[in-house]
SELOKOL-179215 format. One record per residue (C-alpha): x, y, z; residue in three letters. Coordinates in steps of 0.1 Angstrom, whole numbers, padded with zeros to 4 digits, always signed. Layout:
% residues N
XYZala/...
This chain:
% residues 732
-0220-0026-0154unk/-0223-0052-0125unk/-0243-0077-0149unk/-0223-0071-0174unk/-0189-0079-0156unk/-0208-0112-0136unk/-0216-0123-0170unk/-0180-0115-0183unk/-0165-0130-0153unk/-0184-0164-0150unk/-0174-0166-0187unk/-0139-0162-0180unk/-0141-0189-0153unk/-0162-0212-0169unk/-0132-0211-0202unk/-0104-0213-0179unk/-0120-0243-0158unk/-0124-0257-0198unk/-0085-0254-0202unk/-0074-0262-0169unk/-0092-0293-0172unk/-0080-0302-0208unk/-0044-0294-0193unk/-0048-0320-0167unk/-0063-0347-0189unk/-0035-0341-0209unk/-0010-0340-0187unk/-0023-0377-0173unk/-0017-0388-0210unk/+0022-0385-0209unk/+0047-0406-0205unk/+0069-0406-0173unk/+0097-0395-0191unk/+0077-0364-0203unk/+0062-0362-0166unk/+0097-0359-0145unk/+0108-0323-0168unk/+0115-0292-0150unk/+0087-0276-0133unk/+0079-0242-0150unk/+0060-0226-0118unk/+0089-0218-0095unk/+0078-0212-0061unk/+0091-0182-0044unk/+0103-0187-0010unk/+0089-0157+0018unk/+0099-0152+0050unk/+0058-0140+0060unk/+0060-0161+0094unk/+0096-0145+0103unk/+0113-0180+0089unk/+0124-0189+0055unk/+0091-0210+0041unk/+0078-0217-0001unk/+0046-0200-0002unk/+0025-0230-0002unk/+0036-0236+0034unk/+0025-0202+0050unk/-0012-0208+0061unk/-0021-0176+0058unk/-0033-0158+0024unk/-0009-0140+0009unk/+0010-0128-0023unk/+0042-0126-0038unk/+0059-0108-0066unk/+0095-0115-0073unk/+0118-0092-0089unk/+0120-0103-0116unk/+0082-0106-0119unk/+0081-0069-0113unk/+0100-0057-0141unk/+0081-0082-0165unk/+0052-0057-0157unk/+0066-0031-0153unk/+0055-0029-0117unk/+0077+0003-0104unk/+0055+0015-0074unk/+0029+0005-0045unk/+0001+0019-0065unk/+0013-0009-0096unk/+0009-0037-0067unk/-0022-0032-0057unk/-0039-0036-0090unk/-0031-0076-0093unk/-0040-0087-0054unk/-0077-0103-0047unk/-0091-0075-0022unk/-0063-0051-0017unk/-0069-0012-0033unk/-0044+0011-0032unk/-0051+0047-0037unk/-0031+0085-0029unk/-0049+0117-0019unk/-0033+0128+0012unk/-0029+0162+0013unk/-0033+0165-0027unk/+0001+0148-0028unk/+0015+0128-0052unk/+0038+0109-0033unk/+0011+0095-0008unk/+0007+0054-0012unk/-0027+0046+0006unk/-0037+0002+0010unk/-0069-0014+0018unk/-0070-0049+0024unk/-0104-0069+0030unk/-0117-0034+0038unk/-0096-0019+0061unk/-0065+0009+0054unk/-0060+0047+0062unk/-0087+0074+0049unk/-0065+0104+0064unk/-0029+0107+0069unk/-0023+0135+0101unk/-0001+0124+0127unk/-0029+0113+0148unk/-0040+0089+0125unk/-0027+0052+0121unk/-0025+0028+0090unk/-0045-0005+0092unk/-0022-0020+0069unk/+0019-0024+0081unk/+0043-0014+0060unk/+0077-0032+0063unk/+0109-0027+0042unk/+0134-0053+0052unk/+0121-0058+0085unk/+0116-0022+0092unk/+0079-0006+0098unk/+0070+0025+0079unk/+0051+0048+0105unk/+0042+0075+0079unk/+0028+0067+0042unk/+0032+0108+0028unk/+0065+0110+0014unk/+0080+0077+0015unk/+0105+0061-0010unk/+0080+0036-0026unk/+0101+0032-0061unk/+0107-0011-0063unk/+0137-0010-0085unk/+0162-0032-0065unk/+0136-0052-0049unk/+0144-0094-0044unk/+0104-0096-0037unk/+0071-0081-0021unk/+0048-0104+0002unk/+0014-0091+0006unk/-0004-0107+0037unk/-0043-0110+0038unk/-0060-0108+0074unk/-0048-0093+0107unk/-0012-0104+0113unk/-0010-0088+0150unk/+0010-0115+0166unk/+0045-0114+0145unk/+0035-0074+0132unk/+0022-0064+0160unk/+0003-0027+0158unk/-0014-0013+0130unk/-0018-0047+0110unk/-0056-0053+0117unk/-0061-0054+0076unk/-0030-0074+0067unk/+0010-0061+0059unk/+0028-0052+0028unk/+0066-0069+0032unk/+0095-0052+0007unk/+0127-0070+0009unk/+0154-0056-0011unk/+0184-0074-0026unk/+0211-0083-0001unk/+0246-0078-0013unk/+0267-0105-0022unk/+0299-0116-0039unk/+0292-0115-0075unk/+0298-0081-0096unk/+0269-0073-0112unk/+0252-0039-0128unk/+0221-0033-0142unk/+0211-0004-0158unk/+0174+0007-0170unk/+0163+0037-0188unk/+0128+0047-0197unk/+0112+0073-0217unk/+0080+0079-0230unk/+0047+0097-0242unk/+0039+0124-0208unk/+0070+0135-0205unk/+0082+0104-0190unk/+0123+0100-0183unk/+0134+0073-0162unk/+0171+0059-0152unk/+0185+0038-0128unk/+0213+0017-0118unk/+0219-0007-0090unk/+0254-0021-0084unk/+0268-0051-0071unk/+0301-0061-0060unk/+0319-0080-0037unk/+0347-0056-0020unk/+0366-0090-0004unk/+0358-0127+0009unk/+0339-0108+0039unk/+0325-0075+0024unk/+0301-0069-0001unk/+0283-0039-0010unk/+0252-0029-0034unk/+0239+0006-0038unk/+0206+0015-0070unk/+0201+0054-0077unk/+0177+0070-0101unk/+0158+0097-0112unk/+0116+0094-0122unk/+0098+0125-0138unk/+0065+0127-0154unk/+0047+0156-0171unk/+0012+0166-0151unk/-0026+0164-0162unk/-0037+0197-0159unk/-0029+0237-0157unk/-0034+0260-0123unk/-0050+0281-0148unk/-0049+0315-0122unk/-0015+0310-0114unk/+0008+0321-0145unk/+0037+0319-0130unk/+0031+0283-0113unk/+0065+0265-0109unk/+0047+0232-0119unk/+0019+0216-0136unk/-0009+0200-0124unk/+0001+0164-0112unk/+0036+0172-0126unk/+0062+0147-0108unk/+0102+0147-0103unk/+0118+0124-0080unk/+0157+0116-0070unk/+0160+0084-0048unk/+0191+0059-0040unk/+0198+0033-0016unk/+0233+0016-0005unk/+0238-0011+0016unk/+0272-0028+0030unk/+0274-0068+0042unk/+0300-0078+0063unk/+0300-0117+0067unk/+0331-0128+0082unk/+0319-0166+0085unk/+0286-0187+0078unk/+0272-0179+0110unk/+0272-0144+0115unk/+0263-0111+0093unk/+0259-0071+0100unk/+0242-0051+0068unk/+0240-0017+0070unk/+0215+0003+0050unk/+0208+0036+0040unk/+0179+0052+0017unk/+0174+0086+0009unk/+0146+0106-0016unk/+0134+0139-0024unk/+0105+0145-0044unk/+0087+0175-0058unk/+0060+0187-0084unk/+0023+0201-0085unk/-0008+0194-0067unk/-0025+0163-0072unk/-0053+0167-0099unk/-0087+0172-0075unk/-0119+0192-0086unk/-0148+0204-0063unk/-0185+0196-0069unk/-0209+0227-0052unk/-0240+0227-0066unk/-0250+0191-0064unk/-0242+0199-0019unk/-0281+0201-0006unk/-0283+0224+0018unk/-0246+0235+0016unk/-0234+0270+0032unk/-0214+0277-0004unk/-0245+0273-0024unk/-0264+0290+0001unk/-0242+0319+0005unk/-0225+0313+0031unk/-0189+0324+0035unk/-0154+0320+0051unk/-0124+0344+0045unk/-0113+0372+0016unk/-0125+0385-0004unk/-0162+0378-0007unk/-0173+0370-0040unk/-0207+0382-0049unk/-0236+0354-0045unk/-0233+0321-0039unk/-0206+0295-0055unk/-0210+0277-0084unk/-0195+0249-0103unk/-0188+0279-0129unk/-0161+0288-0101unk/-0139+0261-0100unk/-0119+0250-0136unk/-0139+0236-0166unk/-0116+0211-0171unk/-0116+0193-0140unk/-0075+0186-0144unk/-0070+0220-0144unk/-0069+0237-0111unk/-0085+0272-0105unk/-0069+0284-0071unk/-0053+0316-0069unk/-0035+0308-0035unk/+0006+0297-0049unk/+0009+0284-0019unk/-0011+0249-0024unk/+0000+0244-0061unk/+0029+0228-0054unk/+0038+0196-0031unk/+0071+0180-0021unk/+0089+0153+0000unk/+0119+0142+0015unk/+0128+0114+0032unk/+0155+0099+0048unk/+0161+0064+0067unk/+0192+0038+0083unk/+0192+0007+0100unk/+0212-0021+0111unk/+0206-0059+0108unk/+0226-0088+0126unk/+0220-0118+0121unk/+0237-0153+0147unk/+0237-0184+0139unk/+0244-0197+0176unk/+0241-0232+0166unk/+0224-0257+0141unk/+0196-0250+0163unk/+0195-0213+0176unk/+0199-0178+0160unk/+0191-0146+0167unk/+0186-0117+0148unk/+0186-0077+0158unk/+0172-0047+0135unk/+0179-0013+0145unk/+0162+0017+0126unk/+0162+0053+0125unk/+0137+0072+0099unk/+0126+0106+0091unk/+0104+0123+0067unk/+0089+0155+0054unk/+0065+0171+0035unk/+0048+0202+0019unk/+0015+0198+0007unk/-0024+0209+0012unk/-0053+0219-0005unk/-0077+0248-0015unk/-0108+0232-0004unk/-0136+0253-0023unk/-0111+0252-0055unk/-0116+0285-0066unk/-0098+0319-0067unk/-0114+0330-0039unk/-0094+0328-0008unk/-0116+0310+0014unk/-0106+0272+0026unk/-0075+0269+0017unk/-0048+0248+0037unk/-0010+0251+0031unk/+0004+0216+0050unk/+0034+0206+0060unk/+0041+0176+0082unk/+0071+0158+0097unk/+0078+0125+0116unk/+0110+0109+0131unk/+0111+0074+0140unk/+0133+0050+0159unk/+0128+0010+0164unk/+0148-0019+0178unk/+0136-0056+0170unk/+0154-0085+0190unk/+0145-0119+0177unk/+0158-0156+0189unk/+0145-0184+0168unk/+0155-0215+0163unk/+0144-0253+0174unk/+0139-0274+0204unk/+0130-0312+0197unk/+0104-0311+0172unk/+0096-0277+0181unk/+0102-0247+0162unk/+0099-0209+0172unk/+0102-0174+0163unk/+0100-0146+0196unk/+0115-0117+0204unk/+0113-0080+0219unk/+0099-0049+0201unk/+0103-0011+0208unk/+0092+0018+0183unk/+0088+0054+0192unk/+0072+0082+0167unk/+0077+0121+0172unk/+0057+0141+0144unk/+0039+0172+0137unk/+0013+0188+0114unk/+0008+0224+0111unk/-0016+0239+0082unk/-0022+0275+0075unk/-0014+0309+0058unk/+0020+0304+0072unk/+0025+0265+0077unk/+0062+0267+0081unk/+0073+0252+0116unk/+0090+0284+0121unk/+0061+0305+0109unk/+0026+0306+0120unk/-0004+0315+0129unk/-0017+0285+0119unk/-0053+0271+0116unk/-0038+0237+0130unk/-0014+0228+0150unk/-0009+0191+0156unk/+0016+0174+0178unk/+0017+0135+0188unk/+0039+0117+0203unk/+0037+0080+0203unk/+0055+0049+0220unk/+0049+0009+0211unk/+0065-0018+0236unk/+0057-0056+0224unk/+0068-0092+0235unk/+0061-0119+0213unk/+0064-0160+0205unk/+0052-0183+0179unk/+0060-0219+0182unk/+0052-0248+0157unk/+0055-0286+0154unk/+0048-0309+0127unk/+0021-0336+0144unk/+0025-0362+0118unk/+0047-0360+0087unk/+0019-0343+0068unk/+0005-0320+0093unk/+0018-0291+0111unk/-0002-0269+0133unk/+0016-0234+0150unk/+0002-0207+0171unk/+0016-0177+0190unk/+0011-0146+0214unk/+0018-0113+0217unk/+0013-0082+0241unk/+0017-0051+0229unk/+0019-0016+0253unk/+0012+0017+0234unk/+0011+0050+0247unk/+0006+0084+0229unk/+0007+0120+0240unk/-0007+0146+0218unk/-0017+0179+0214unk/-0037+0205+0190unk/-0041+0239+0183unk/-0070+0248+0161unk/-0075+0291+0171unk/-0098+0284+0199unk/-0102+0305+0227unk/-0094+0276+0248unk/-0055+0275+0232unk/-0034+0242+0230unk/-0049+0212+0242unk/-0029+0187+0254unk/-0044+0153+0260unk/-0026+0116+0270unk/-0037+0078+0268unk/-0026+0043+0271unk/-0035+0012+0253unk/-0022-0021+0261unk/-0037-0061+0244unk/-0028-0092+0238unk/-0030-0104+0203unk/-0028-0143+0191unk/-0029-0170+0162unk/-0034-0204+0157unk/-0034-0225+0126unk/-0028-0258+0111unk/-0018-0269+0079unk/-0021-0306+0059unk/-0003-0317+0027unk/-0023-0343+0008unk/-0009-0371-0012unk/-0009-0346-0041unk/+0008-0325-0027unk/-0018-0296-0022unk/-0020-0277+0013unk/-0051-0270+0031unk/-0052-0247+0061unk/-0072-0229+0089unk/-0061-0205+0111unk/-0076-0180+0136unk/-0057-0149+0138unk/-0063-0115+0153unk/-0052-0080+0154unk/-0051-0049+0175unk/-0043-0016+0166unk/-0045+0016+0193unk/-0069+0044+0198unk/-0069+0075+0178unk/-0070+0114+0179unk/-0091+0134+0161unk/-0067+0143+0129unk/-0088+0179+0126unk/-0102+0186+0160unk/-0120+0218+0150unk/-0149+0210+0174unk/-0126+0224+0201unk/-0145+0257+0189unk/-0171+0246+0216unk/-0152+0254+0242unk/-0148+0212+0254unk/-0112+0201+0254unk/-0132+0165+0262unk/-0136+0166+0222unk/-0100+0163+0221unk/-0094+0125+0233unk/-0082+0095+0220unk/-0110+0063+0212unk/-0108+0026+0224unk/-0084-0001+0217unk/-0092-0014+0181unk/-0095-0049+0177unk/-0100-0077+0147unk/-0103-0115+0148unk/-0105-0135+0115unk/-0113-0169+0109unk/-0099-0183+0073unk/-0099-0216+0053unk/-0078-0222+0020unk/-0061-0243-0003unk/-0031-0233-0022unk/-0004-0256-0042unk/+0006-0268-0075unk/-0020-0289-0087unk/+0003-0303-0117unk/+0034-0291-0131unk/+0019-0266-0153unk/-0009-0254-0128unk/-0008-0236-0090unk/-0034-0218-0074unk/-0046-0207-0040unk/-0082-0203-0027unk/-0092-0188+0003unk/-0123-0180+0021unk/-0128-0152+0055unk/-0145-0142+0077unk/-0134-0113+0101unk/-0148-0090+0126unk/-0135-0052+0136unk/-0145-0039+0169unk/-0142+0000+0182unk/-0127+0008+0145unk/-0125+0043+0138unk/-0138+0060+0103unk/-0125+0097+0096unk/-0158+0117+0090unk/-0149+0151+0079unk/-0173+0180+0075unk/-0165+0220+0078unk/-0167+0236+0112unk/-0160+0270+0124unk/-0124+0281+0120unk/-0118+0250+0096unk/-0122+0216+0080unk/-0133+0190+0112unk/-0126+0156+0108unk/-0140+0133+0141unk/-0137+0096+0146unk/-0168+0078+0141unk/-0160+0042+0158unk/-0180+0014+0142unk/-0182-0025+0148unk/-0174-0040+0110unk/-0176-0077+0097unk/-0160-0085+0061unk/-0163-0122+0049unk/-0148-0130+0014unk/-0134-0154-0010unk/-0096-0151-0031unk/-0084-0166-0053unk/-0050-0166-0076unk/-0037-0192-0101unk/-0009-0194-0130unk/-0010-0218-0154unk/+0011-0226-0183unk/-0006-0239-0214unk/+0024-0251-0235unk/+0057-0244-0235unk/+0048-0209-0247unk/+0016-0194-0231unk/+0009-0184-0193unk/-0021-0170-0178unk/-0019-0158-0143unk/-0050-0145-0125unk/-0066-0135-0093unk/-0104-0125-0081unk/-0114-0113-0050unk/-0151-0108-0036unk/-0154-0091-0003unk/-0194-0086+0018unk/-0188-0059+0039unk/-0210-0048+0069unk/-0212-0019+0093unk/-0231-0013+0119unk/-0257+0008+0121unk/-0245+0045+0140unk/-0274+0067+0151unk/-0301+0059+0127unk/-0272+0062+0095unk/-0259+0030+0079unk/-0220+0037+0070unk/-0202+0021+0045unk/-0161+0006+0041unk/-0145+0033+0027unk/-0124+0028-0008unk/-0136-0010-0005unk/-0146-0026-0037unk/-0168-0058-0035unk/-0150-0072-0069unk/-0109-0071-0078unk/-0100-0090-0106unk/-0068-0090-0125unk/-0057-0114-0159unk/-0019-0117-0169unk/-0018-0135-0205unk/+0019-0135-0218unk/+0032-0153-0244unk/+0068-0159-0251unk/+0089-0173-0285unk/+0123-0180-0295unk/+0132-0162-0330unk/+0159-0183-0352unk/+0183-0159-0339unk/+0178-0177-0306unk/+0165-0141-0294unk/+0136-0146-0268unk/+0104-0120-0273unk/+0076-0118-0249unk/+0037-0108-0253unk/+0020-0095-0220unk/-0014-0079-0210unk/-0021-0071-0177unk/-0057-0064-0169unk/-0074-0051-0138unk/-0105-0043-0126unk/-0121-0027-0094unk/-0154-0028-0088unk/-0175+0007-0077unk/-0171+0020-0040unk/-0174+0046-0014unk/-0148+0074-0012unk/-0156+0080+0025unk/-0178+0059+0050unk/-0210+0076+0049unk/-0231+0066+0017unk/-0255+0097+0005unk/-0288+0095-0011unk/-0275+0112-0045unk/-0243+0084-0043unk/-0222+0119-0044unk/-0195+0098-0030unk/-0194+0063-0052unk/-0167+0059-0069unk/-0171+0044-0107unk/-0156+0008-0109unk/-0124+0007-0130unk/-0108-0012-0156unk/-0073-0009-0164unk/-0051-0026-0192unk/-0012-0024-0202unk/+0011-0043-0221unk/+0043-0050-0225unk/+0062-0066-0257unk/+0103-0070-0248unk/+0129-0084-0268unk/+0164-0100-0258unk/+0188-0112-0281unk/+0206-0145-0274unk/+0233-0134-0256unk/+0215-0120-0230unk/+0235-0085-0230unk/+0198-0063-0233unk/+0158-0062-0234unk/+0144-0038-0248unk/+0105-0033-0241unk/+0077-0016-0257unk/+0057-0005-0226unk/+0018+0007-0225unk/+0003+0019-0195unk/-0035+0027-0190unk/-0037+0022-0228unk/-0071+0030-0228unk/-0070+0062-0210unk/-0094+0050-0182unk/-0102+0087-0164unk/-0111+0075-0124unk/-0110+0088-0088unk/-0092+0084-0056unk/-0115+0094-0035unk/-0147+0119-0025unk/-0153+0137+0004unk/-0188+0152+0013unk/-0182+0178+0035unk/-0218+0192+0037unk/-0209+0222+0017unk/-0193+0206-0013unk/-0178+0173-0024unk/-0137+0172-0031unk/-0135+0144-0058unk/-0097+0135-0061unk/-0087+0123-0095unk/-0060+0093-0101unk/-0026+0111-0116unk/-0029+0076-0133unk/-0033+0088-0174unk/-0023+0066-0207unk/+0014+0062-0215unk/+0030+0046-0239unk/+0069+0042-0247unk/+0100+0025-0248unk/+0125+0007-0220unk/+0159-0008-0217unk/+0172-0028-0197unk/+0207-0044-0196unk/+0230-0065-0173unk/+0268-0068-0171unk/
C-alpha cells in the first residue's frame, strides 16, 4: 500500500509541479492590464500571535478555514477538520462516546481522557481554553474561522500546547440583520437544521444567537439487549449559542456569550479481539466477575458483526453529554497606541459513558462512567506599541475541579465504585511577546512566559489501603523567538525556535494501588518540547499560494497511557518517554482558470522514541503520511445561476493505536482514504444553494484506536460510515 501511494503521490506532485509551472509561464505572458485584476486567493486574516495578522505574516505553521470555506465542504465538526491539515489526526474513543473529539499534531495529543489526564493540543473557542474534550459543543455552524497551529505554542497558550492549538472564533455580532438558515437530510437517518441570527438591537447593541438540532441513525445492534433505548453509534444532539455586543464608541466593547448542548445516543461501535491475546488470562481461562461462563472466551463470544454489540449489561449501551459555558470579553482601545483586553470564563460539562471491556454477555469488565469538570479562567491582556516596538502580554489564571467515578453504580450519588477519581487543578501564568520590524522587509519577535501549576488529586480503586490522596507542583518558563523576511516577490521566509511545557500527570487508572504502595499514586515530571522550524509561505502569483515547512522538535519526560488489566480493574500507568518528531508540510491552492481550483496539503512526519527497558515504543495515532486534494470547479449557467463541483480527498497513512508496537501488529491501524463531494447550486439572485452532499462515498470501514491489554485487544471503530443526501441553505 506504501509503494503504491509513493508512486501515486510523486505522480500527483510531479503533474501539479507541470501545471503550476505552465500557470506561471502563462501568467508572465499577459499584458499588465490582464496582470493588475482582482486576486482570486483572498488571504484570511488570524489573530494566531494574539494581534490581527494575514496568514503569510505569522511565522509559525499553521492553517485556516474560513466560514465560508467550511460550509463549501461541508466541514460541520472537529473530526471534518482534521482530515485536510498536513500532520494533524483527529480521532474519538473516550469512554465509547460519541461526542469525544481527540487531535494529534506532529505526534503529540491525548490517548485517555480521565481527569488526571491533559491534552497536548489547546483547545480555544474565542479566546477561551477547553479543559475537557468528552462532551463538548464541537458543531462549527456560526464559525467566522478556525486557525490550526503547528508546533508548541507555550509562550502566548501557555499549558497543554506542546503539539500545537486549535483556535475557533465565532461570528461577532454586528449591525446588519441577517438570518441564515440550513437544513439537511439524508441517507442514515440523517436530519439536520439550524439557524443563526443577526441583528442590530440599536447604534450600540447588537446581538447574534445559532440553534440546531443534529441526529444520525447508528451502525450496529446491542444484539442482547432488546429493549436497548438506542442503536449502536446512534446520535442526537441539541446545541445553541447567543451572544450580545455592546459597543458604545470605537474604542471600547463588552460581548457576552453563552453556549449550551446536550447530547445523547448509543455506544460507540467497538469490537474485542481474544483469541489472537498470547498468553491472555481470557483465553486461558482466567476469569473476573458473574457469572462464569464455561471454558475460556472466544471470538465466538463477542458479536459477528463487529458493529453490533453483544453486552448484556444496559448500563454501557448508552452514552450522553451535556455541557454548558459563559464568558465575558472587553476589549480598550486606550489610545492609537495601547489597548487592553479582559476574557472571563466559566464552563461545565458532563457525561455518561463506559465500556464492557471483554464485549460479551458475560458480566465480567464492564465499566459504567460518568465524569464531570467545572472550569473558571480570567485572561488580562495590554498590547499595543512603543516606538517601533510592538507587544502582546498579559496575566493568566485557570482553575479545573472534576471527577470520574466508574462502576456497577457510577452515579455521583451512588456507589461502590471500582474508581473513584478526583483532581483538582490550578494554572497561574505571566506572559510578553514583543516585535520590531529591523528593516522594512524583516521583522524578528520573541517572548516569555512562566507558568505555575499545581494539582491535588485523589483515587479510590477498592484497595485495602482506601482513598489516596496525593499533591504536586510544577512551575517553567516557556519562550519563542523568530524572524520573518519578505522578498521582492513578495514571498515570506521564516525561522523560529519555540517551546512548550505542559505539567505532570496522574495515573488516569491507578489500579496498582492493589499492592499496597500509595507511592504508585504520584504525579510525573514537568513535560517539556522545543522545536526548531523553517518555512516559506505566500502567494507566488495571483492564481498560486502555498506554504512549506520543515521541523524538528524534541519531547522530554512525555507521558504515554499504557493500559493493561490488573486486579480489581483496567490499570493504565504513565510510561514517560523522551520523543523527537522532524517533518515536512506543505499546503497550496491554485486556480487554473477562471473556473477550476485545486487546494492541497501533504504532511510527512519521522517519529522517534526512546528506547524504555529493552521495549521500543511507538507515537500513538501518529501517521507518517496525511494528504488531502480539494478539486472544485465552478460555472455560471445562462440563467446567471452559479453551480459548483467539489471532491475532497484524504488520506492517512497506517499507525499505532497505543504506544507499544507488538510482534503480531495487533495494534496498527490500516491507513485510510476518504472521499466526499459536494455539487451546490444558487440561482442568480442569491436567495438559496441547494447541495447534493456525499460523505465517505466509498464506505471506507476504519478504526479509532486498539488497545492491547494483555488479555484481549479493544479495536474502536470510526462512527464515520457513507452518506449521501441533500442540503439547503439560504440567507435573508
Amino acid at each position: 500500500m506504501k509503494a503504491t501511494f509513493t508512486r501515486r503521490f510523486n505522480a500527483s506532485l510531479l503533474a501539479s509541479a507541470i501545471a503550476v509551472a505552465f500557470s506561471a509561464h502563462a501568467q508572465e505572458q499577459t499584458t499588465e492590464q490582464e496582470q493588475a485584476t482582482e486576486q482570486k486567493i483572498e488571504a484570511i486574516t488570524v489573530t494566531a500571535a494574539k494581534r490581527s495578522q494575514v496568514i503569510y505574516e505569522v511565522p509559525i505553521a499553521m492553517s485556516a478555514f474560513s466560514g465560508e470555506a467550511l460550509a463549501s465542504q461541508g466541514i460541520t465538526d472537529m473530526t471534518d477538520v482534521g482530515k485536510f491539515v498536513p500532520n494533524l489526526n483527529i480521532t474519538g474513543f473516550s469512554a465509547g462516546h460519541t461526542s469525544s473529539a481527540n487531535p494529534f499534531i506532529r505526534g503529540i495529543g491525548l490517548q485517555d481522557h480521565l481527569i488526571t489526564t491533559d491534552p497536548g493540543v489547546s483547545v480555544y473557542v474565542d479566546g477561551v481554553y477547553l479543559g475537557r474534550q468528552v462532551g463538548q459543543n464541537w458543531n462549527l455552524n456560526n464559525i467566522e474561522r478556525i486557525e490550526v497551529l503547528r508546533g508548541p505554542q507555550g509562550t502566548l497558550y501557555g499549558r497543554n500546547s506542546i503539539g500545537g492549538a486549535i483556535n475557533i472564533i465565532t461570528k461577532q455580532p454586528n449591525a446588519q440583520d441577517k438570518t441564515i438558515v440550513s437544513v439537511e437530510t439524508g441517507t442514515r437517518g440523517r436530519l439536520k437544521g439550524d439557524v443563526f441570527v443577526n441583528h442590530g438591537l440599536s447604534e450600540d447593541v447588537s446581538f447574534n444567537f445559532n440553534m440546531g438540532y443534529n441526529q444520525r441513525d447508528g451502525l450496529g445492534k446491542f444484539i442482547n439487549l432488546p429493549n436497548a433505548e438506542y442503536d449502536v453509534g446512534e446520535t442526537q444532539e441539541m446545541y445553541g449559542r447567543v451572544s450580545v455586543k455592546y459597543a458604545p464608541s470605537k474604542d471600547f466593547s463588552l460581548v457576552y456569550t453563552a453556549d449550551a448542548n446536550d447530547g445523547k445516543g448509543g455506544l460507540r461501535p467497538y469490537t474485542v479481539m481474544i483469541d489472537e491475546v498470547p498468553n491472555g488470562a481470557y483465553a486461558q481461562g482466567g476469569r473476573w466477575g458473574v457469572p462464569f461462563p464455561f471454558g475460556p472466551l472466544t471470538n465466538a463470544d463477542v458479536a459477528e458483526n463487529i458493529y453490533d454489540n453483544a453486552t448484556g449489561t444496559a448500563a454501557v449501551s448508552s452514552v450522553s453529554n451535556s455541557a454548558r459555558g459563559q464568558s465575558l470579553t472587553a476589549d480598550w482601545n486606550w489610545t492609537d497606541t495601547l489597548s487592553s483586553k479582559v476574557i472571563l470564563s466559566n464552563r461545565s460539562s458532563q457525561y455518561k459513558a463506559g465500556l464492557d471491556d471483554d464485549g460479551t454477555i458475560y458480566e465480567l469488565d464492564h465499566y459504567p462512567e460518568h465524569g464531570e469538570a467545572d472550569q473558571t479562567s480570567v485572561e488580562f491582556q495590554v498590547n499595543g506599541y512603543v516606538g517601533d516596538v510592538d507587544f502582546v502580554s498579559g496575566l493568566y489564571y485557570f482553575t479545573e475541579k472534576g471527577s470520574n467515578l466508574q462502576g456497577e453504580d457510577s452515579s455521583f450519588n451512588g456507589g461502590p465504585n471500582l474508581l473513584s477519581l478526583h483532581q483538582k487543578t490550578t494554572s497561574k501564568a505571566v506572559f510578553v511577546n514583543l516585535g520590531m520590524d529591523v528593516i522594512e522587509d524583516l521583522r524578528v519577535s520573541g517572548g516569555v512566559r512562566y507558568t505555575m501549576d499545581k494539582k491535588v488529586a485523589d483515587a479510590d480503586v477498592g484497595a485495602a489501603l482506601g482513598r489516596v490522596f496525593s499533591e504536586d507542583n510544577w512551575n517553567e518558563w516557556t519562550f519563542d523567538l523568530s524572524a520573518n523576511y519578505t522578498m521582492d516577490n513578495g514571498l515570506n521566509v521564516y525561522g523560529s525556535i519555540q517551546n512548550g511545557y505542559q505539567s505532570g500527570q496522574y495515573p488516569a487508572r491507578p489500579y496498582c494501588l492493589f499492592g499496597g504502595d500509595p507511592a504508585c499514586f504520584s504525579a510525573s515530571d514537568n513535560i517539556k518540547a522545543i522545536n526548531y522550524e523553517m518555512g516559506v509561505k505566500g502567494e507566488v502569483t495571483a492564481d498560486f499560494s502555498m506554504s512549506i515547512a520543515v521541523f524538528n522538535t524534541k519531547f522530554t519526560d512525555l507521558p504515554y497511557q499504557v493500559s493493561t488489566t490488573a486486579e480489581g480493574g483496567f490499570n493504565t500507568s504513565n510510561l514517560v518517554v523522551e520523543q523527537t518528531s522532524r517533518g515536512v508540510e506543505w499546503e497550496s491552492t491554485a486556480y487554473f482558470g477562471d473556473h477550476f481550483k485545486l487546494h492541497s496539503s501533504v504532511g510527512f512526519m519521522d517519529v522517534d522514541v526512546q528506547e524504555q527497558d529493552g521495549v521500543k515504543p511507538v507515537a500513538p495515532l501518529t501517521p507518517k503520511w496525511t494528504l488531502s486534494l480539494s478539486p472544485s470547479y465552478s460555472t455560471t449557467l445562462a440563467s446567471g445561476a452559479e453551480v459548483e463541483f467539489r471532491v475532497d480527498y484524504s488520506y492517512r497513512d497506517d499507525m499505532y493505536g497505543e504506544p507499544s508496537s507488538d510482534e503480531g501488529r495487533l495494534t496498527q491501524l490500516e491507513s485510510r482514504a476518504l472521499t466526499n463531494f459536494n455539487v451546490s447550486y444558487t440561482p442568480a439572485n442569491d436567495a438559496y444553494t441547494v447541495s447534493l452532499y456525499g460523505r465517505n462515498i466509498f464506505d471506507e470501514r476504519y478504526d479509532n484506536a486498539r488497545l492491547n491489554t494483555g488479555d484481549y485487544v479493544l479495536r474502536i471503530l470510526s462512527n464515520d460510515a457513507s452518506e449521501f443526501g441533500v442540503r439547503f441553505r439560504t440567507q435573508f
